[in-house]
Residue, then its C-alpha position, 0 to 999 in steps of 0.5 A: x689517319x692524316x695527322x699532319x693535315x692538322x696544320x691546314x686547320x685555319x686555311x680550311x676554315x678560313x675558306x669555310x668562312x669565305x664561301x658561307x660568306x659569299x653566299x650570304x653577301x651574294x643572297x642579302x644583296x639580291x634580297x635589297x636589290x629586288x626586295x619587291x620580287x623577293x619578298x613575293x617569292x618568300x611571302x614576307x613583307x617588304x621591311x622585313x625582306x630588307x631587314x633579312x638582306x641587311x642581316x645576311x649582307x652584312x653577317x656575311x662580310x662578318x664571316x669573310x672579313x671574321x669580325x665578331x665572327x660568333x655573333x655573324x654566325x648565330x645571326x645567320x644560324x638564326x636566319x636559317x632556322x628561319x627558313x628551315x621552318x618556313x619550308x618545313x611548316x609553311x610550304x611542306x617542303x622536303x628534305x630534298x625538295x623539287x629542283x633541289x630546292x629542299x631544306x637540306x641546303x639550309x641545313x647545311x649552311x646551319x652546320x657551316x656556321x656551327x663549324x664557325x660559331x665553334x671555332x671562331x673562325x679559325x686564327x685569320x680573324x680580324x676581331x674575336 
């Protein structure tokens, strides 16, 4: 319907990446900062809570900046599978959830970085 949109492809998906990016930044710095309180709140250990706020932080800065941008996309995929599962599994949490605290945000962040993983980012990467 609006073919000439088509050339606001890369910007669109540059700002994909910068919002997924943010997120996970944001997310993996809070989960090093209070790795004692977020690792009771996610029931893992201490080591692994860090391990998962490195692996956000810094596939998040992937994404933003689209360096290796498919490998920080499959990583950060994987970490939210992981967190589908543990709500599914786990907590018999909902789709939606109680407070909007459902699975369907992971999923979501799933299918952005499907968007990103398939793209590569669009053309304003730094390393392919």
């Amino acid at each position: 319907m609006f073919p000439e949109l088509a050339r606001f492809t890369d910007v669109a998906l540059f700002l994909l990446r910068a919002m997924v990016g943010i997120v996970f930044v944001t997310s993996g710095w809070s989960h090093m900062r209070h790795s004692e309180e977020r690792s009771k709140s996610i029931e893992m250990s201490r080591g692994f809570t860090m391990f998962l706020g490195a692996a956000e932080f810094l596939g998040g800065l992937g994404i933003i900046a689209g360096v290796f941008t498919q490998l920080a996309a499959i990583g950060l995929i994987l970490v939210m599978l992981g967190a589908i599962q543990k709500k599914i599994v786990r907590w018999h949490t909902g789709f939606w959830g109680e407070k909007s605290s459902g699975w369907h945000y992971d999923l979501l962040f799933v299918v952005m970085n499907l968007v990103i993983l398939t793209t590569n980012g669009g053309r304003y990467v730094l390393l392919k």
